[in-house]
C-alpha positions in Angstrom: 95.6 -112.2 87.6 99.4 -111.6 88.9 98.6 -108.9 91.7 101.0 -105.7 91.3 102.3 -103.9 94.5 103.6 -101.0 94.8 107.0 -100.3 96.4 106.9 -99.0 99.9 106.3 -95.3 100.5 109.2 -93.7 101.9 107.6 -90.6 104.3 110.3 -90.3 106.8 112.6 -89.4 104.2 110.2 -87.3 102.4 109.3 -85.2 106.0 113.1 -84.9 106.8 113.7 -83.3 103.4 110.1 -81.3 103.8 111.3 -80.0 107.2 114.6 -78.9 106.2 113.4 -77.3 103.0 110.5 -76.0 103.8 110.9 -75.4 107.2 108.7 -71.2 107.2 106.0 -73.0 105.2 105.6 -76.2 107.3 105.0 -73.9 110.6 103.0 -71.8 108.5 100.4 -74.2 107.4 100.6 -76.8 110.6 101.7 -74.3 113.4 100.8 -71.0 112.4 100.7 -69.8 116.0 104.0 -70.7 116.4 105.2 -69.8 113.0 104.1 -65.9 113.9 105.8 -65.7 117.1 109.5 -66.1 115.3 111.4 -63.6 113.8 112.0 -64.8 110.5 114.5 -62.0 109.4 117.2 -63.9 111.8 118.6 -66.9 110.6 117.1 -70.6 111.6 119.6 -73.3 112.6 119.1 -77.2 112.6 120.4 -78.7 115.2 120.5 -82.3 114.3 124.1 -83.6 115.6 123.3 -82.0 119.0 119.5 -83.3 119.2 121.0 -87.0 118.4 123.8 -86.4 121.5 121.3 -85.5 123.5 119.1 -88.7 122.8 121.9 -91.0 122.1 120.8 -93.3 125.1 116.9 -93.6 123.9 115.5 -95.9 122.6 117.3 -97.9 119.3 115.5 -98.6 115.8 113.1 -95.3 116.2 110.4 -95.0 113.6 109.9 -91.5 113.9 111.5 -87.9 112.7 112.3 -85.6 114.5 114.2 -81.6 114.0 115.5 -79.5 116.4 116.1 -75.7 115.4 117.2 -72.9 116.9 114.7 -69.8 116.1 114.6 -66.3 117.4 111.4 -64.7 118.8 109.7 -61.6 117.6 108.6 -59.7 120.6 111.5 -57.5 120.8 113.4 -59.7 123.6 116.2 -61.0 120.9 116.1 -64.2 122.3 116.3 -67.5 120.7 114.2 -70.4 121.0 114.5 -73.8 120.5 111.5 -75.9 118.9 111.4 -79.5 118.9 109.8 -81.2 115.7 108.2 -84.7 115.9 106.3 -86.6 112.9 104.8 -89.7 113.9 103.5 -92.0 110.7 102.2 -94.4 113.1 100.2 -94.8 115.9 102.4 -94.7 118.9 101.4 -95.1 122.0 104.7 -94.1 123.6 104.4 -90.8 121.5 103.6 -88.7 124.5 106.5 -89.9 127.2 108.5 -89.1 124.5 107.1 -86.0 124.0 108.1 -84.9 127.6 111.0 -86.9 128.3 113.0 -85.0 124.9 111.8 -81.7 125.9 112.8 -81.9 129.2 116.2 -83.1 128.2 116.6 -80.2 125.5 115.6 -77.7 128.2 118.1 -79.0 130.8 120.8 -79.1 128.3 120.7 -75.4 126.5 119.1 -73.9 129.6 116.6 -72.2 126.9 112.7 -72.5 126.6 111.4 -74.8 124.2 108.3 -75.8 122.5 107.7 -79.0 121.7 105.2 -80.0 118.7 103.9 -83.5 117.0 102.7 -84.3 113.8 100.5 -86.8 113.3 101.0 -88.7 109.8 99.4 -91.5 110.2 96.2 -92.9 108.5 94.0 -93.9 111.6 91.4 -90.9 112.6 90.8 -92.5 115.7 94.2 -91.5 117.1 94.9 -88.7 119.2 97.1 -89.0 121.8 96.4 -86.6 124.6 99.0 -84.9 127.3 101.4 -86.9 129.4 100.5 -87.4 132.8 102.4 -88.7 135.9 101.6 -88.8 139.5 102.7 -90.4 142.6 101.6 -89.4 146.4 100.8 -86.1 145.9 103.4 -85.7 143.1 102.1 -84.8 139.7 103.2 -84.0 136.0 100.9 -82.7 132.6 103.1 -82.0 129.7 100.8 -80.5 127.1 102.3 -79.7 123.2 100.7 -78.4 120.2 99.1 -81.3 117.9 99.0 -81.3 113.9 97.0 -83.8 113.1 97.1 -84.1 109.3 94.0 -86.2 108.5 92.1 -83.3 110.0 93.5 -80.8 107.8 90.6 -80.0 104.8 91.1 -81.7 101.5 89.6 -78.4 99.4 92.2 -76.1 101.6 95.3 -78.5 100.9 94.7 -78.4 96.9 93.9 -74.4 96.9 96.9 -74.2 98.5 100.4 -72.4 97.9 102.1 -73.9 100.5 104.9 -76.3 99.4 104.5 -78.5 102.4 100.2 -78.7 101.0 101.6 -80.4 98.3 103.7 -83.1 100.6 100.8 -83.8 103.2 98.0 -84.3 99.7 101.0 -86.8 98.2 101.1 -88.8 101.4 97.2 -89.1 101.8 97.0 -90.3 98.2 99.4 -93.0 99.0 98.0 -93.8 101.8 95.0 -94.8 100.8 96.0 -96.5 97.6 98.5 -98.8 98.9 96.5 -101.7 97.3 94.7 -99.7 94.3 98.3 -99.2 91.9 96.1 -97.6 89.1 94.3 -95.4 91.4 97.2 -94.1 92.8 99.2 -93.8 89.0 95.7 -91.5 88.6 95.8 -89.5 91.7 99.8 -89.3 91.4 99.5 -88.0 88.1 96.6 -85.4 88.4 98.5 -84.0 91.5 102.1 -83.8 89.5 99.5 -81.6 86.8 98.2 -79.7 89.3 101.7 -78.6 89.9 102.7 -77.7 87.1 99.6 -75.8 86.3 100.0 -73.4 89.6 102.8 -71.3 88.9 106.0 -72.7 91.5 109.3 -71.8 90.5 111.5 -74.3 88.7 113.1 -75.6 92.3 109.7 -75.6 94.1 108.6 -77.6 90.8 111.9 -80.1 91.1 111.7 -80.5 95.2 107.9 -81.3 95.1 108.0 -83.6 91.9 110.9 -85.8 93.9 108.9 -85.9 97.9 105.6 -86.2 95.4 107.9 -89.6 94.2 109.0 -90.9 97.0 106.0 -91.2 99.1 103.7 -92.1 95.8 105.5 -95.3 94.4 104.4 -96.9 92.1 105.1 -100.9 90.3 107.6 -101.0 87.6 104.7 -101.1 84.5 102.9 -98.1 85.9 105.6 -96.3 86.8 107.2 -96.4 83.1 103.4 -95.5 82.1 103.7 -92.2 84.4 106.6 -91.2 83.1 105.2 -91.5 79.2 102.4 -88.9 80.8 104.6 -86.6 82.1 106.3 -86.6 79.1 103.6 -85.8 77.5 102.4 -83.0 80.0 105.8 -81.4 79.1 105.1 -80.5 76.0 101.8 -79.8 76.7 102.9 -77.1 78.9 106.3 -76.1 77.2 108.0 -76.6 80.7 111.3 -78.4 80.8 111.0 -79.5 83.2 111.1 -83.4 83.3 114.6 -83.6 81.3 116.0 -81.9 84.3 113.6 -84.8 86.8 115.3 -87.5 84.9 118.8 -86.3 84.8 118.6 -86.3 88.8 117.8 -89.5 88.9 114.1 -89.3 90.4 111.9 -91.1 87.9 112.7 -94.9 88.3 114.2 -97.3 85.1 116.0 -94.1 83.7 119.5 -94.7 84.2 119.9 -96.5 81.0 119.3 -93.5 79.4 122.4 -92.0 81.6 124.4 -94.4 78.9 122.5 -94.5 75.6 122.6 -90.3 75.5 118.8 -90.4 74.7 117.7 -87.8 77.3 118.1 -84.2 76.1 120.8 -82.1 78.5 123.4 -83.7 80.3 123.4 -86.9 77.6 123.5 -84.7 74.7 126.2 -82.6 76.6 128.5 -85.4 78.1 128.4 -86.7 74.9 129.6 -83.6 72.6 132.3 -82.7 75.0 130.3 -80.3 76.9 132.5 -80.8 80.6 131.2 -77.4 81.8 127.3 -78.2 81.8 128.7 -82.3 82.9 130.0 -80.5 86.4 127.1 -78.2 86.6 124.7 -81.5 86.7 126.4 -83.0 88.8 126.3 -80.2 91.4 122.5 -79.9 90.8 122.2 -83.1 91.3 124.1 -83.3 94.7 122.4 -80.2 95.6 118.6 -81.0 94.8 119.3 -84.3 96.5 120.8 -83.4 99.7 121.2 -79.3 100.3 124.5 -76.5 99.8 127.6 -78.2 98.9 131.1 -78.2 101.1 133.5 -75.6 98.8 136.3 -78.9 98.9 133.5 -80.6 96.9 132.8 -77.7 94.6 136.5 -77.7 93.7 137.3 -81.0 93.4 134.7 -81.5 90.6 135.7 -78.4 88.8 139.0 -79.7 89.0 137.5 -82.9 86.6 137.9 -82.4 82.6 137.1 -86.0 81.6 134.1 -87.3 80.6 134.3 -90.2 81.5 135.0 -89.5 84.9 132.1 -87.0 84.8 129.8 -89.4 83.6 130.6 -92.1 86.6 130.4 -89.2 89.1 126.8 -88.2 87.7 125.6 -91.9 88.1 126.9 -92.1 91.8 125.4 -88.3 92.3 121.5 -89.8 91.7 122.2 -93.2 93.4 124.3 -92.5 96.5 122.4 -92.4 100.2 124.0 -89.6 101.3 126.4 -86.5 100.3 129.0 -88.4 102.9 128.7 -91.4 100.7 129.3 -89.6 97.6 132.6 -87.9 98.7 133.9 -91.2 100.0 133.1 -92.9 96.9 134.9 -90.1 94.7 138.3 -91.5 94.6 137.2 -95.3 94.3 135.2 -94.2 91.0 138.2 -92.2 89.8 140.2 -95.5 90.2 138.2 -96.8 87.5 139.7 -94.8 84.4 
């Protein structure tokens, strides 16, 4: 029999878009101590530019994310905070050197406390990395930080739960241990995406989770077409429209052909009946779903578009492009083409 694997599992990208997104909930189910010592009524700001200049010279090729975010306390002192976000999908033995050597560097840079935490993502229960430790001569160092480790969080409290990031951390343990059972994980995959629909999340919630529920559960080409049939199905079952919307942003996998052929209901039926208004709108959920609030230059510059055509290229490079970045550069080159 012609073994079927399944693509890899793509959990750094789904935990950068988790922490971004989801950034209250994620403290509030792995850190809740930490969670209720901010002041959430004040605004929280990612600091990923200045994190990278202040790790520029570390080590290259890291296998690892990491968020830094400015937060305010909520003891009355008005002062703001900085935490320090690592998830770890494998077992690293360097995890705690890093651990100190990147808060120190934060601290000596913004001259502000910070609190350092890990996540531990990875599949081995046997790994728990303890507190870094130095001495020489007399001399000595023990950097202690707050540990998540997800394979001890309870399976029965994870699918009762309302938290978004549950709903991440029970897609990544399903892939992880399916990564050589493709129908297993087409079943778990599949029961979790009904699960989701069945517990009440708001259309977004329902779109964000579907798409970090896809990336980290991949599945081969056959099954995959065979999920989407279900969810099809589950649809109508639930008179949610949801999965018109999934497709048109490009999540499920061997769609795009339907981009062409107008057979999805929406954005086909209204590129193809001169609908331009509901063409940009798409677009801009698209861009938006994918990668977070839109620039005001890019706003503009696809209302500015009356042209189907053009529309339609634009919505193909929306649901395929890496980045937003990539998508503005590639703007002008795709205009060329009319």
């Amino acid at each position: 029999m012609l073994r079927v694997e399944s693509p890899p599992s793509d959990y750094d990208g789904a935990w950068k878009e988790t922490l971004e997104q989801y950034w209250h909930p994620f403290l509030a189910l792995c850190f809740p101590a930490v969670a209720a010592g901010i002041d959430w009524s004040q605004p929280c700001r990612f600091l990923d530019k200045e994190l990278q200049d202040v790790v520029r010279d570390s080590e290259s090729g890291r296998r690892f994310v990491d968020k830094l975010v400015q937060v305010y306390r909520n003891d009355g002192s008005e002062q703001w905070v900085l935490v320090h976000v690592e998830v770890q999908s494998d077992p690293d033995a360097q995890l705690p050197g890093r651990m100190f050597q990147y808060h120190h560097r934060v601290s000596d840079r913004y001259q502000h406390p910070v609190a350092s935490l890990a996540v531990l993502a990875d599949d081995q229960p046997g790994w728990q990395p303890g507190p870094y430790e130095a001495e020489l001569w007399g001399c000595r160092v023990r950097f202690e930080y707050p540990v998540c480790k997800l394979l001890d969080l309870d399976d029965g409290l994870l699918e009762r739960s309302d938290n978004q990031v549950a709903w991440v951390i029970a897609a990544q343990r399903a892939a992880q241990r399916t990564v050589k059972e493709p129908h297993n994980r087409k079943r778990l995959k599949m029961q979790l995406v009904r699960r989701l629909y069945e517990r009440g999340f708001e259309r977004n919630d329902i779109l964000a989770l579907f798409r970090l529920i896809d990336w980290q559960i991949t599945l081969p080409a056959p099954l995959e077409i065979d999920f989407q049939r279900e969810v099809e199905e589950l649809e109508k079952e639930k008179v949610m429209p949801y999965v018109t919307s999934i497709e048109r942003l490009g999540i499920q996998k061997g769609r795009q052909e339907g981009l062409q052929e107008g057979r999805q209901e929406g954005i086909q039926k209204g590129l193809l009946v001169g609908r331009v208004e509901a063409a940009r709108e798409d677009i801009q959920e698209a861009l938006l779903a994918r990668f977070g609030p839109l620039p005001a230059e890019l706003i503009q510059a696809i209302e500015a578009v009356s042209e189907r055509a053009q529309l339609r290229r634009w919505l193909r490079l929306a649901v395929t492009v890496p980045s937003l970045e990539a998508f503005q550069g590639a703007m002008s080159e795709v205009a060329d083409q009319r």
